[in-house]
PDB file of N, CA, C and O in Angstrom:
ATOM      1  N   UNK A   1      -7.797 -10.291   6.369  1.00  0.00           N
ATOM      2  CA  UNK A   1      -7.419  -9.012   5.812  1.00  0.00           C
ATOM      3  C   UNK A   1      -5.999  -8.685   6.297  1.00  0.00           C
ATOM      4  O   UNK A   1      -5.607  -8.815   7.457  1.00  0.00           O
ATOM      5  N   UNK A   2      -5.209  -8.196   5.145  1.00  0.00           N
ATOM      6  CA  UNK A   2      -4.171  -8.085   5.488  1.00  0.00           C
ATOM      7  C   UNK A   2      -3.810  -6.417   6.166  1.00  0.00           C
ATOM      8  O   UNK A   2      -4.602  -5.488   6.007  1.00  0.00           O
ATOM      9  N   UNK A   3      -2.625  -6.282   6.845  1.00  0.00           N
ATOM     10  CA  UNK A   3      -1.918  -4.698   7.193  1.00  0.00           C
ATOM     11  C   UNK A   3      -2.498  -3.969   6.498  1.00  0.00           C
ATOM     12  O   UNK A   3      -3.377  -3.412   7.156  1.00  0.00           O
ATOM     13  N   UNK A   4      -2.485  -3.615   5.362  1.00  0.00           N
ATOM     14  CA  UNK A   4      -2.629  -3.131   4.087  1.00  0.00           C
ATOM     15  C   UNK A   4      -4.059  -2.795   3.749  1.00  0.00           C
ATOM     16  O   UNK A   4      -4.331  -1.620   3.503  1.00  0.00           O
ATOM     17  N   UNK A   5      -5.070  -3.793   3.711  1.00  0.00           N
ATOM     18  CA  UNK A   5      -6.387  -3.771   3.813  1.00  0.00           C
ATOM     19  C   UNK A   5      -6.932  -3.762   5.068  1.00  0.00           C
ATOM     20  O   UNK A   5      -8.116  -4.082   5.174  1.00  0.00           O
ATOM     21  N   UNK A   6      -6.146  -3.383   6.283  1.00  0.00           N
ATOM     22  CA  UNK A   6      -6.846  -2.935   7.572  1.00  0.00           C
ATOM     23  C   UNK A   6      -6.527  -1.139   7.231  1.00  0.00           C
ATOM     24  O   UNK A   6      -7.529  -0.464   7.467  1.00  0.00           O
ATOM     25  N   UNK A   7      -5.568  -0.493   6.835  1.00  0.00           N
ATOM     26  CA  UNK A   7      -4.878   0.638   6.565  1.00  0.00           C
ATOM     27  C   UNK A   7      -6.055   1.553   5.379  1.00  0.00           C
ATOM     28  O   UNK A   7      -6.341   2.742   5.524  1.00  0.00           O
ATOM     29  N   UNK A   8      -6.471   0.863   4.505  1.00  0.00           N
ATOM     30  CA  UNK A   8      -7.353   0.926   3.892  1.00  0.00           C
ATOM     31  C   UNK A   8      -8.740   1.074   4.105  1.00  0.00           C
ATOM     32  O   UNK A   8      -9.445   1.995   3.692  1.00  0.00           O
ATOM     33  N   UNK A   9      -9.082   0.089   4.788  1.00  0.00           N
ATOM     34  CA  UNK A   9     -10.606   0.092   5.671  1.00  0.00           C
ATOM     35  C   UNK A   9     -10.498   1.117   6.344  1.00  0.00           C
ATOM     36  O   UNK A   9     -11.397   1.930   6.127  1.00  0.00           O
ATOM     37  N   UNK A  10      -9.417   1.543   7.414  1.00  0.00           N
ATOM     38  CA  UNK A  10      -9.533   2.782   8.256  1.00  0.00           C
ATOM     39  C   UNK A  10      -9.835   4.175   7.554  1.00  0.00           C
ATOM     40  O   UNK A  10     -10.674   5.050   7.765  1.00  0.00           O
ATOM     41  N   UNK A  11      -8.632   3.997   6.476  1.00  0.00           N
ATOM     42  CA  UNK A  11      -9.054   5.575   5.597  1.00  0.00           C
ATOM     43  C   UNK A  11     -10.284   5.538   5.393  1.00  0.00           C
ATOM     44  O   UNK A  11     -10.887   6.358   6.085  1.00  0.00           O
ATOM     45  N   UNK A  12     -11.141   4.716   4.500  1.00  0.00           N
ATOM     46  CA  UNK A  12     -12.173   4.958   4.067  1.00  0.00           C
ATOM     47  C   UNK A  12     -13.221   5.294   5.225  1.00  0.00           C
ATOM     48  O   UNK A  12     -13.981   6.253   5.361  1.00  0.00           O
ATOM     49  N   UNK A  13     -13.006   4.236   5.963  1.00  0.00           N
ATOM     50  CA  UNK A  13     -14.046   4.840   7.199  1.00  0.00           C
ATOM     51  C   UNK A  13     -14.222   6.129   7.723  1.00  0.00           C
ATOM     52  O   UNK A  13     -15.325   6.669   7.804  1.00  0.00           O
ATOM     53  N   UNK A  14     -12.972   6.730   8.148  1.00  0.00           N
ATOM     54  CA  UNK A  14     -12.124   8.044   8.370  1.00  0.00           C
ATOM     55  C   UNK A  14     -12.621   9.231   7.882  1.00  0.00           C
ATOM     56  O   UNK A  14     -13.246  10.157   8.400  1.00  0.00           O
ATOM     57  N   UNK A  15     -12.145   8.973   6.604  1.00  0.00           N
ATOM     58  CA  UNK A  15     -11.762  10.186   5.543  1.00  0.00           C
ATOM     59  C   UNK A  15     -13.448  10.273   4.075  1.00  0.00           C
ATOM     60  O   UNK A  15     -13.746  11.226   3.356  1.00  0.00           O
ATOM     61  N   UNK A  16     -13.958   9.243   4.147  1.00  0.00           N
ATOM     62  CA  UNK A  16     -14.785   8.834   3.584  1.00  0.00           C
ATOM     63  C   UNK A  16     -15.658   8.516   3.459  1.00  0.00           C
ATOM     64  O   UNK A  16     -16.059   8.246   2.327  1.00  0.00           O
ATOM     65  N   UNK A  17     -16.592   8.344   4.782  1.00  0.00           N
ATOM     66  CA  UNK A  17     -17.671   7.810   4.949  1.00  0.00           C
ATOM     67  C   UNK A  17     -18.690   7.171   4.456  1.00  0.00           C
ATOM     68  O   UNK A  17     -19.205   6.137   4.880  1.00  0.00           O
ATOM     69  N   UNK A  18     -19.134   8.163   3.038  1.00  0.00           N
ATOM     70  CA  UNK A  18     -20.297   7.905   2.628  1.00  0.00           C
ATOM     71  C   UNK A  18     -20.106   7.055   1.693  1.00  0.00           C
ATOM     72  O   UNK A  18     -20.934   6.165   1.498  1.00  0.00           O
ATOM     73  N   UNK A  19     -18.635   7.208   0.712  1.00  0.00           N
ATOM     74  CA  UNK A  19     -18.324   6.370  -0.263  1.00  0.00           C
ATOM     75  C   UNK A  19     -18.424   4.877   0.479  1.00  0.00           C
ATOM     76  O   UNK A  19     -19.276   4.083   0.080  1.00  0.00           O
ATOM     77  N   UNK A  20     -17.197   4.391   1.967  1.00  0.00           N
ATOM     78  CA  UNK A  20     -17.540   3.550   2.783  1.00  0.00           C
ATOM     79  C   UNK A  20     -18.974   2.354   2.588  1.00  0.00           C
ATOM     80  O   UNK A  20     -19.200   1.216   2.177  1.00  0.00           O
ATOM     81  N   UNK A  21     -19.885   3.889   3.384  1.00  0.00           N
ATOM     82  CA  UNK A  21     -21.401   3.213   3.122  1.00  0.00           C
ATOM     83  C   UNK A  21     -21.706   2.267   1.993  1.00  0.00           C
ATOM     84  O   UNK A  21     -22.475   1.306   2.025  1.00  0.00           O
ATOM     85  N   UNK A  22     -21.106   2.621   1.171  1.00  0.00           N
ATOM     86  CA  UNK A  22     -21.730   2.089  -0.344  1.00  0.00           C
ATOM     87  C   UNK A  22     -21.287   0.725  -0.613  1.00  0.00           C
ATOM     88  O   UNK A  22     -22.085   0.045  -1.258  1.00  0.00           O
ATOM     89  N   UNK A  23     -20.414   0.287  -0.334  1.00  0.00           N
ATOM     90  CA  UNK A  23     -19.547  -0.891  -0.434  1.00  0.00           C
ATOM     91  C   UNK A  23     -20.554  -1.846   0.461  1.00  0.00           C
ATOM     92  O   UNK A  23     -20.659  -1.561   1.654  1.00  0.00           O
ATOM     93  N   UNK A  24     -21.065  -2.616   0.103  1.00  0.00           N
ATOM     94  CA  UNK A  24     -21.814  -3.772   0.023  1.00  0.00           C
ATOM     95  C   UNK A  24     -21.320  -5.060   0.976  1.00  0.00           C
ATOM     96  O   UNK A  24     -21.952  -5.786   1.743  1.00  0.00           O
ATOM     97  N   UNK A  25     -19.767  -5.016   0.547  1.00  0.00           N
ATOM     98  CA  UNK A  25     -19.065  -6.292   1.530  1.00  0.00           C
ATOM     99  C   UNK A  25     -17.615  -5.543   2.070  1.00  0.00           C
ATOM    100  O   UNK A  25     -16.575  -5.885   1.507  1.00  0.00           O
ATOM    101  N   UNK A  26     -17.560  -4.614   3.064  1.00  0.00           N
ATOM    102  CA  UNK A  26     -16.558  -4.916   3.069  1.00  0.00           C
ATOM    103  C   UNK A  26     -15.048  -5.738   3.449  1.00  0.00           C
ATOM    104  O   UNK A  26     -13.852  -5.556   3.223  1.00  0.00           O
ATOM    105  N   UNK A  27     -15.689  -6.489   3.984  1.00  0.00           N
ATOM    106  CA  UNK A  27     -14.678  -7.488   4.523  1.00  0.00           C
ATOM    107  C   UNK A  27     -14.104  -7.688   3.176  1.00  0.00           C
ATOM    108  O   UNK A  27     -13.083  -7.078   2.857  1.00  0.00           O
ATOM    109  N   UNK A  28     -14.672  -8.472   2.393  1.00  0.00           N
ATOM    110  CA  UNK A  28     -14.189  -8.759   0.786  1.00  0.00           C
ATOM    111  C   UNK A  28     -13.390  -7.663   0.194  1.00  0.00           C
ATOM    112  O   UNK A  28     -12.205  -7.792  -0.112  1.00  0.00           O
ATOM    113  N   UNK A  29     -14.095  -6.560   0.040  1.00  0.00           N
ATOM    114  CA  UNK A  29     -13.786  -5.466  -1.015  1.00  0.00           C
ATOM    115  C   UNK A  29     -12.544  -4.947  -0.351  1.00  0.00           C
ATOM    116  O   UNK A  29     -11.737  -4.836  -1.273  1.00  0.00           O
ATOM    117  N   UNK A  30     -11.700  -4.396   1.286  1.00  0.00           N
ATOM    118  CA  UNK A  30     -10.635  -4.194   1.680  1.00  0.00           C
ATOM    119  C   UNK A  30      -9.621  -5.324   1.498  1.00  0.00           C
ATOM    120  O   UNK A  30      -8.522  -4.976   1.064  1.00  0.00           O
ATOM    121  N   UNK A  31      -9.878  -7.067   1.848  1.00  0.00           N
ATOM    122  CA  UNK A  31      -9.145  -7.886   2.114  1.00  0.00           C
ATOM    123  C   UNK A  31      -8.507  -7.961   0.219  1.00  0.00           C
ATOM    124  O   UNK A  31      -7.338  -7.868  -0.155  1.00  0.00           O
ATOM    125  N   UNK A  32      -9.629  -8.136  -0.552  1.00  0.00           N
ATOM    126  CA  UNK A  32      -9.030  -7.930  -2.032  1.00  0.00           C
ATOM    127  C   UNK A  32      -7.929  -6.877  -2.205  1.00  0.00           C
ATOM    128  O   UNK A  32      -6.790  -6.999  -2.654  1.00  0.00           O
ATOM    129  N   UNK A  33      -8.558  -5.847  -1.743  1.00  0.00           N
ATOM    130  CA  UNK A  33      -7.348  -4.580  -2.225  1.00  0.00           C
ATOM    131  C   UNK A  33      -6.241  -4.799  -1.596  1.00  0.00           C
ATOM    132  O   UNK A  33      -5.102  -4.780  -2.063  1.00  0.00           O
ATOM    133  N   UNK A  34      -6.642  -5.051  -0.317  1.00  0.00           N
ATOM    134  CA  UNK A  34      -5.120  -5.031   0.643  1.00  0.00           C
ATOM    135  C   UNK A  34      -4.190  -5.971   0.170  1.00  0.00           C
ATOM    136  O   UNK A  34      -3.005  -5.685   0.342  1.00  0.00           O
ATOM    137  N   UNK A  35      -4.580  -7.475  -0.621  1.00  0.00           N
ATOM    138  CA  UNK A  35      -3.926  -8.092  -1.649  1.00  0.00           C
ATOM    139  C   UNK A  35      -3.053  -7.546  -2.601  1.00  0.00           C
ATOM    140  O   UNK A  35      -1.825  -7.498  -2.672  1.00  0.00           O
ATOM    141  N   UNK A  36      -4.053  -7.106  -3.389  1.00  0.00           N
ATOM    142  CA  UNK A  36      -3.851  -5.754  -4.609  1.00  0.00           C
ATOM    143  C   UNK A  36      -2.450  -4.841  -4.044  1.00  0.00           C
ATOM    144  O   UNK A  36      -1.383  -4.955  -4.648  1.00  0.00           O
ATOM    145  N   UNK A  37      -2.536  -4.230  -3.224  1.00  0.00           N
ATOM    146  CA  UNK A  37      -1.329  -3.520  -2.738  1.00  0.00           C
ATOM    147  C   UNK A  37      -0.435  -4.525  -2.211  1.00  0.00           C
ATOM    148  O   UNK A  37       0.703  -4.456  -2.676  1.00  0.00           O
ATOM    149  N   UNK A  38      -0.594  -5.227  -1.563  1.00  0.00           N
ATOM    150  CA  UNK A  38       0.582  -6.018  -1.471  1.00  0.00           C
ATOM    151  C   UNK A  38       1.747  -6.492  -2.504  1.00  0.00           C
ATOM    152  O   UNK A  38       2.977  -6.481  -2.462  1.00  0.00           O
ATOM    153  N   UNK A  39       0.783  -6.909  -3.441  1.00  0.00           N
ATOM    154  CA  UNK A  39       1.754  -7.470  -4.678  1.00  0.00           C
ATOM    155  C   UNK A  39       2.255  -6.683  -5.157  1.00  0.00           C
ATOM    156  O   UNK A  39       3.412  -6.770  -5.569  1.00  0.00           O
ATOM    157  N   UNK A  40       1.237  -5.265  -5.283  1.00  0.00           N
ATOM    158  CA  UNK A  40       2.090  -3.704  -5.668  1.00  0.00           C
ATOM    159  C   UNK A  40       3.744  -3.494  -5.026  1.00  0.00           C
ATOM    160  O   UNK A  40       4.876  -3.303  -5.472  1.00  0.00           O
ATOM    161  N   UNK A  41       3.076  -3.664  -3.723  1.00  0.00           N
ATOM    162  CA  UNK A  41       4.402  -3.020  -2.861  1.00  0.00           C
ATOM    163  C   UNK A  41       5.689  -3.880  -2.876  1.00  0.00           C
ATOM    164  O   UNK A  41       6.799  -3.605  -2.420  1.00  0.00           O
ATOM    165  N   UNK A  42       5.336  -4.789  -3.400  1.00  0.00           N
ATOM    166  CA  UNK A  42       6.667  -6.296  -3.622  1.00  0.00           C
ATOM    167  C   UNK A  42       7.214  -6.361  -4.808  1.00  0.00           C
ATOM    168  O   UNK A  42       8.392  -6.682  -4.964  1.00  0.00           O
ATOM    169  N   UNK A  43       6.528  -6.104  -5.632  1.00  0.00           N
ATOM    170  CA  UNK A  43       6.995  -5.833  -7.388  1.00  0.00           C
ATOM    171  C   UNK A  43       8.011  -3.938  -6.768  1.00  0.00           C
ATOM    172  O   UNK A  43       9.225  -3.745  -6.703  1.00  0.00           O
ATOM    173  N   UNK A  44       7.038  -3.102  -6.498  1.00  0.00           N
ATOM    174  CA  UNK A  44       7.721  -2.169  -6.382  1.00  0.00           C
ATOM    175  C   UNK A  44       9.250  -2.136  -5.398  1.00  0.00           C
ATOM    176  O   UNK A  44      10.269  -1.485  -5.627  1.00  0.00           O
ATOM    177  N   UNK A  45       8.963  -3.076  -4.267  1.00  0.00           N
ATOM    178  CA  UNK A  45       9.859  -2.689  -3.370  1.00  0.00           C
ATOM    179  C   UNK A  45      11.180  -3.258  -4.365  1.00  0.00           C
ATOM    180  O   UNK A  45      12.174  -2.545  -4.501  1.00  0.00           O
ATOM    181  N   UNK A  46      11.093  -4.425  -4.946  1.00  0.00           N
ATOM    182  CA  UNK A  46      12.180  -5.451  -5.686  1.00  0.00           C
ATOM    183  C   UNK A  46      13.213  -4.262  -6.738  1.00  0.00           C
ATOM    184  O   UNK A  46      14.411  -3.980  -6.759  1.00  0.00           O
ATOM    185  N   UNK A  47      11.989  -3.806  -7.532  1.00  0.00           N
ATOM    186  CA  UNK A  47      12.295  -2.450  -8.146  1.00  0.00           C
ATOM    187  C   UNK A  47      13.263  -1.666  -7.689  1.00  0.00           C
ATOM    188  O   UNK A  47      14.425  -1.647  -8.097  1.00  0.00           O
ATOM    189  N   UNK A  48      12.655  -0.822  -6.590  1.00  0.00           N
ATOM    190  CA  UNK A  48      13.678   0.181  -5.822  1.00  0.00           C
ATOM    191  C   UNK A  48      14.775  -0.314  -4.857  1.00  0.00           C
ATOM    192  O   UNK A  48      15.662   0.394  -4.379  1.00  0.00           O
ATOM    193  N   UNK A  49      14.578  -1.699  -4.628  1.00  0.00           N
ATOM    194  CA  UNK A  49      16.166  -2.001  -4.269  1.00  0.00           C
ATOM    195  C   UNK A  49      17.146  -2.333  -5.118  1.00  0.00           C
ATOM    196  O   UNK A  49      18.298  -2.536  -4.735  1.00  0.00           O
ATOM    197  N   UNK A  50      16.752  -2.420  -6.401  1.00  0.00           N
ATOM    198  CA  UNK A  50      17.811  -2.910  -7.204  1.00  0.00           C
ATOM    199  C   UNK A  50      18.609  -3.936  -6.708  1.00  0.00           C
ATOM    200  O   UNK A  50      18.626  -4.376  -5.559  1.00  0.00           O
ATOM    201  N   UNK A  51      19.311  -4.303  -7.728  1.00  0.00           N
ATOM    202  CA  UNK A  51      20.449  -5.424  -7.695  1.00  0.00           C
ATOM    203  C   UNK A  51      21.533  -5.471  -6.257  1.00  0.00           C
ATOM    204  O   UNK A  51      22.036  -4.425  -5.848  1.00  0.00           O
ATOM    205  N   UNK A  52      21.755  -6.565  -5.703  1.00  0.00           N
ATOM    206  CA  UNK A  52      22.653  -6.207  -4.467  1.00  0.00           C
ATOM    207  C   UNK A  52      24.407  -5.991  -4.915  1.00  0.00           C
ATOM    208  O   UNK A  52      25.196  -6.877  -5.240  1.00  0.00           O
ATOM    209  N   UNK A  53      24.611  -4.782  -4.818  1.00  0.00           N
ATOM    210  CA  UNK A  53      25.766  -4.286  -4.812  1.00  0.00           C
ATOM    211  C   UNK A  53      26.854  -5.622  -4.129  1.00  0.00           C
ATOM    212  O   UNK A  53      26.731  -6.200  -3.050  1.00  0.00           O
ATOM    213  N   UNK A  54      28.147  -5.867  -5.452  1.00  0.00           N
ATOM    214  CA  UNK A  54      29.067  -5.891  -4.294  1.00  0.00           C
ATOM    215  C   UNK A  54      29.887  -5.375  -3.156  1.00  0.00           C
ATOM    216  O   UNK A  54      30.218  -4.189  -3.157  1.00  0.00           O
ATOM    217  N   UNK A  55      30.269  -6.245  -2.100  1.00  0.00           N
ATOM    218  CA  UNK A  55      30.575  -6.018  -0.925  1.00  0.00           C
ATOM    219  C   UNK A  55      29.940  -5.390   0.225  1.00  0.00           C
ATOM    220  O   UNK A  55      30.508  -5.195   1.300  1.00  0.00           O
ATOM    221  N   UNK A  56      28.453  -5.008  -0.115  1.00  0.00           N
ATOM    222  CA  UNK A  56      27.515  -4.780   0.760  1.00  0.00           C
ATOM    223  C   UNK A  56      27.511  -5.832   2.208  1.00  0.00           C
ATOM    224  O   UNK A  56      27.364  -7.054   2.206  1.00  0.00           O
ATOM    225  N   UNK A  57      27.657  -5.204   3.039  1.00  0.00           N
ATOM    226  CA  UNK A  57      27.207  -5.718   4.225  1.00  0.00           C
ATOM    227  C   UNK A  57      25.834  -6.181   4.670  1.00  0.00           C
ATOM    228  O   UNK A  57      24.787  -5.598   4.390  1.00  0.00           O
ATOM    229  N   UNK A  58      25.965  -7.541   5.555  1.00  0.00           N
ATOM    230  CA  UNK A  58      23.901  -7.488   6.289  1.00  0.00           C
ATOM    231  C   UNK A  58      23.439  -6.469   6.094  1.00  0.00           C
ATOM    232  O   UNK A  58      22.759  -6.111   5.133  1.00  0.00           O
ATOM    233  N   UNK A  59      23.869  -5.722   7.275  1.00  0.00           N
ATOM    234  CA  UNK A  59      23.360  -4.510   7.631  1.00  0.00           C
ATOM    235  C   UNK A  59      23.173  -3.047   6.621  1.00  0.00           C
ATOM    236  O   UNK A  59      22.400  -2.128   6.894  1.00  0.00           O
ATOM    237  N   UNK A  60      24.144  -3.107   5.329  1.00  0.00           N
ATOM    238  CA  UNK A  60      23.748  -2.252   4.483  1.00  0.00           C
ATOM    239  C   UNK A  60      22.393  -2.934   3.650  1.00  0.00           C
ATOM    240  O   UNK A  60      21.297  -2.399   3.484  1.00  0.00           O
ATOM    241  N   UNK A  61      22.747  -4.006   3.283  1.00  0.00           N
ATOM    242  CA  UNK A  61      21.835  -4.582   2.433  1.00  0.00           C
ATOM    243  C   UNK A  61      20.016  -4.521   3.286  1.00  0.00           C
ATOM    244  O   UNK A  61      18.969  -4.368   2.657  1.00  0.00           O
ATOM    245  N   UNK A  62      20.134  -4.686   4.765  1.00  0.00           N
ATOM    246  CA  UNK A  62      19.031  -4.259   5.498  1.00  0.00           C
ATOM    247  C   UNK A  62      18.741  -3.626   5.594  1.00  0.00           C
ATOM    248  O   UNK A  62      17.518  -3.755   5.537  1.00  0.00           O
ATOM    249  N   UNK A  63      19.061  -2.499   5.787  1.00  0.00           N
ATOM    250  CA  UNK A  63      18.794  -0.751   5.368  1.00  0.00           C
ATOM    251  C   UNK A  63      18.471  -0.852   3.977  1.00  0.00           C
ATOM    252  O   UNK A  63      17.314  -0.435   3.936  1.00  0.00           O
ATOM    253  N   UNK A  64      18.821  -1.169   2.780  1.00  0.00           N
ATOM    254  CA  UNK A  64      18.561  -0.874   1.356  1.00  0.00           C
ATOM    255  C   UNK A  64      17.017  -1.539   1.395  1.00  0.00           C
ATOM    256  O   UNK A  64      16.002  -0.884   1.160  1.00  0.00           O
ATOM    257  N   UNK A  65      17.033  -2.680   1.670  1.00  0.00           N
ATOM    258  CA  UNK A  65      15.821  -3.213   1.573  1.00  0.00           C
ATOM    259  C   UNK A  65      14.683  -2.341   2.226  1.00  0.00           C
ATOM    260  O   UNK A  65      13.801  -1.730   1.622  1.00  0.00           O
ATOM    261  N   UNK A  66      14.900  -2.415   3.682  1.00  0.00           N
ATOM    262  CA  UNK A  66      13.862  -1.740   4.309  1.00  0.00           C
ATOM    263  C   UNK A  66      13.447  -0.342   4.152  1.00  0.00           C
ATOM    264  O   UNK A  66      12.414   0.114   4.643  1.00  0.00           O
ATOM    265  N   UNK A  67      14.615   0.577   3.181  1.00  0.00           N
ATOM    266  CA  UNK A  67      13.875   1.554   2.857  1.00  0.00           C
ATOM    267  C   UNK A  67      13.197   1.721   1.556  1.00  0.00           C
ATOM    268  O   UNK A  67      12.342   2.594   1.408  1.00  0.00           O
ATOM    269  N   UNK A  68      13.579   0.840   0.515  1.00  0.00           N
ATOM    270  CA  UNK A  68      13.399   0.566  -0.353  1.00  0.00           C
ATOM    271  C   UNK A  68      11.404  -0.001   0.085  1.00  0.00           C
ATOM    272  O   UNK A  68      10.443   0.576  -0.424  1.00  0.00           O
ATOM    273  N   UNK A  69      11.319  -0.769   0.734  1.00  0.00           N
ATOM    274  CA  UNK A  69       9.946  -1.352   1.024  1.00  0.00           C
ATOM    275  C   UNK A  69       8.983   0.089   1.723  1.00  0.00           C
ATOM    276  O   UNK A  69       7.872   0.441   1.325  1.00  0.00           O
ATOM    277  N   UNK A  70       9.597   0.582   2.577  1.00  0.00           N
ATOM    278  CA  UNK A  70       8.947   1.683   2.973  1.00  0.00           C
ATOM    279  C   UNK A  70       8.317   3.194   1.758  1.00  0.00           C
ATOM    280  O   UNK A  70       7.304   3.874   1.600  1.00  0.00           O
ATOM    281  N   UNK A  71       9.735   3.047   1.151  1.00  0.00           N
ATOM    282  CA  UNK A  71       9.305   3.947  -0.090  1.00  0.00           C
ATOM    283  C   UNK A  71       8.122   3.533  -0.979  1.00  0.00           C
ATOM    284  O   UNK A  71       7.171   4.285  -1.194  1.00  0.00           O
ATOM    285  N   UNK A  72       8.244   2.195  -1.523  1.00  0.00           N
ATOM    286  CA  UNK A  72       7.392   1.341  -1.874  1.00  0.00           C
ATOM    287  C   UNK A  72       5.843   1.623  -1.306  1.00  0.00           C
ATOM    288  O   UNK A  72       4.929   2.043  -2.016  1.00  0.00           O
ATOM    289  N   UNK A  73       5.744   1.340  -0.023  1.00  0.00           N
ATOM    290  CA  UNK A  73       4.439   1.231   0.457  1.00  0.00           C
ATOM    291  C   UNK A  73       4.028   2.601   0.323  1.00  0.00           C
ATOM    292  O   UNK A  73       2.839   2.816   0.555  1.00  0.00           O
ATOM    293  N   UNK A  74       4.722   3.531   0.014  1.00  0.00           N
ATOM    294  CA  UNK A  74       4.313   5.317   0.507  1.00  0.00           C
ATOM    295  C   UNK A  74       3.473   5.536  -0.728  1.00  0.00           C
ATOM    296  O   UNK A  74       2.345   6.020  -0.821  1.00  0.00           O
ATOM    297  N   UNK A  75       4.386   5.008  -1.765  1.00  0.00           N
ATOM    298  CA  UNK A  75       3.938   5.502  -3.193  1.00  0.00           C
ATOM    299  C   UNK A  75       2.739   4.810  -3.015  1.00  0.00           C
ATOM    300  O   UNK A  75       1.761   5.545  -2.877  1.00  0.00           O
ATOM    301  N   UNK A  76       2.516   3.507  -2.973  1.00  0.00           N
ATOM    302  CA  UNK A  76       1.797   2.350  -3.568  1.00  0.00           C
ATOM    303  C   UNK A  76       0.585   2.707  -2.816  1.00  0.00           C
ATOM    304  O   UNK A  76      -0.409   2.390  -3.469  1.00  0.00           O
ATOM    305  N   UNK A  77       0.169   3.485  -1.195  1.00  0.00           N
ATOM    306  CA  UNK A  77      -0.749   3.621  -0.616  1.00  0.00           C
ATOM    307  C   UNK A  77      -1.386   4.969  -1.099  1.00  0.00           C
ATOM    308  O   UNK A  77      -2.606   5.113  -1.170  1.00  0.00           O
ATOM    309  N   UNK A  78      -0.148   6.313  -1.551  1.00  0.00           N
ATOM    310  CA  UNK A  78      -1.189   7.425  -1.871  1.00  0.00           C
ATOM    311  C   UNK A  78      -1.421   7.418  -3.579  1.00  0.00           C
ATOM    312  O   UNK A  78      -1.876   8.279  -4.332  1.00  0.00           O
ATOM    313  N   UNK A  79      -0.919   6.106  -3.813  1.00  0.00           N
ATOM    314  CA  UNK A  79      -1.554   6.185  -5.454  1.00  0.00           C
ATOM    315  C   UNK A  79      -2.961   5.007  -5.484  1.00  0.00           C
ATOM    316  O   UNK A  79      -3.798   4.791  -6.360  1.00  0.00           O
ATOM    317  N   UNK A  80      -2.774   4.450  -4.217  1.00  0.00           N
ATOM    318  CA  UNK A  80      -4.300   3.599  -4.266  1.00  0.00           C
ATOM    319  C   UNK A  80      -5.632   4.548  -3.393  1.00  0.00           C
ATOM    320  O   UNK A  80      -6.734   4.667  -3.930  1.00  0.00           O
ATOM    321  N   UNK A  81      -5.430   4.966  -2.462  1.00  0.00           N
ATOM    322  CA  UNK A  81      -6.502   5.169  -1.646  1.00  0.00           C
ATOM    323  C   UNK A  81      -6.700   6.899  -1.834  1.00  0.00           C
ATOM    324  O   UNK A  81      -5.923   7.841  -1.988  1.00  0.00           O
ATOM    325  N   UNK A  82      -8.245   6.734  -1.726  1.00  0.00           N
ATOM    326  CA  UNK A  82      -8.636   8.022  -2.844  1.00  0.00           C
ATOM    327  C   UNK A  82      -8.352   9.230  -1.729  1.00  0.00           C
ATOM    328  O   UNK A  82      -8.454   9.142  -0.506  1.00  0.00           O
ATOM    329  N   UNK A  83      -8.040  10.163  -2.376  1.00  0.00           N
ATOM    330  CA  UNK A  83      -7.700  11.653  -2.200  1.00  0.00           C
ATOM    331  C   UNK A  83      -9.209  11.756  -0.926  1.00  0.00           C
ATOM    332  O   UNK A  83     -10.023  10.888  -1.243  1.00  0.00           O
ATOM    333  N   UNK A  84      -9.585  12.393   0.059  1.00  0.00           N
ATOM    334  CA  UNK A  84     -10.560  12.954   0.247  1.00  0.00           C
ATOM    335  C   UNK A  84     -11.103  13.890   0.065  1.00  0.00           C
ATOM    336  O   UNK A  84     -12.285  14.082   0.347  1.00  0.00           O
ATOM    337  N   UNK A  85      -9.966  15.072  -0.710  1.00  0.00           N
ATOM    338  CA  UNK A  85     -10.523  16.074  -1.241  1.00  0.00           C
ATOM    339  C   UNK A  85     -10.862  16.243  -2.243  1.00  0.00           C
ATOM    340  O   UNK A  85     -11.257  17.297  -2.742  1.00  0.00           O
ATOM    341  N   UNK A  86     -10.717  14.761  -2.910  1.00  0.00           N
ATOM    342  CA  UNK A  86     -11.270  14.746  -4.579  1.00  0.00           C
ATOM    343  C   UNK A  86     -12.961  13.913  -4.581  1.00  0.00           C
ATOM    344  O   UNK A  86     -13.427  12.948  -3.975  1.00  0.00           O
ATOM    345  N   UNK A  87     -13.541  14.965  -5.683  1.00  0.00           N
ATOM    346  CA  UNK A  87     -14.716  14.128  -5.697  1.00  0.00           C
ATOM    347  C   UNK A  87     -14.940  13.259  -6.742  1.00  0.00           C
ATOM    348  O   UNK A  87     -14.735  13.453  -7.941  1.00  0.00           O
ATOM    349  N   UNK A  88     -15.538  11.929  -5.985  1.00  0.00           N
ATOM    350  CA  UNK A  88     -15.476  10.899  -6.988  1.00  0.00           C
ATOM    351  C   UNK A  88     -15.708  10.852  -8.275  1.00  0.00           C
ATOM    352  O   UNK A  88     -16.245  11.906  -8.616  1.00  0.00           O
ATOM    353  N   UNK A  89     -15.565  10.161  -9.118  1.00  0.00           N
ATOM    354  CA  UNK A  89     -16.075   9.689 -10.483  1.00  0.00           C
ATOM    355  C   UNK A  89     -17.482   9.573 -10.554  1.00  0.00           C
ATOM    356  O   UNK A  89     -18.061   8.715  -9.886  1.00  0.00           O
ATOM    357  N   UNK A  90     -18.239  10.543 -11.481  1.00  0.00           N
ATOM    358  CA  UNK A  90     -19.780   9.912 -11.514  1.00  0.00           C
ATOM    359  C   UNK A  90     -19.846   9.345 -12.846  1.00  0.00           C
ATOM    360  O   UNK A  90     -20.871   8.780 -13.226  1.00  0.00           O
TER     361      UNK A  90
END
């Protein structure tokens, strides 16, 4: 299981409990998602860094990236993992 699907497992445990309960495997069902977001956050991060500017420096171009990936993961985690104040889908 990746960062991502450990980050995941915690919320649900956390924030969620009972939904938690219900999940059958989760080793499987987090390590999948945490996949799932990964590829999210890499398509997205590529996205929000855009093209590398000329005359950018390492160090600018390291900053662009790394906030670019951080933004990435922000979106990509509160558009995957469910609200706790929302009640589920029946």
């Amino acid at each position: 299981m990746n960062r991502y699907g450990r980050i995941a497992h915690q919320h649900w445990q956390r924030h969620l409990p009972d939904r938690y309960r219900q999940i059958s495997d989760p080793q499987t069902f987090f390590t999948e998602l945490g996949e799932q977001i990964q590829l999210e956050v890499t398509a997205r991060t590529r996205s929000l860094a855009g093209d590398d500017p000329g005359g950018e420096t390492y160090l600018q171009k390291l900053g662009r990236l790394n906030a670019a990936q951080l933004a990435a993961e922000e979106q990509v985690i509160r558009e995957v993992l469910p609200d706790p104040t929302e009640q589920p889908a029946t």
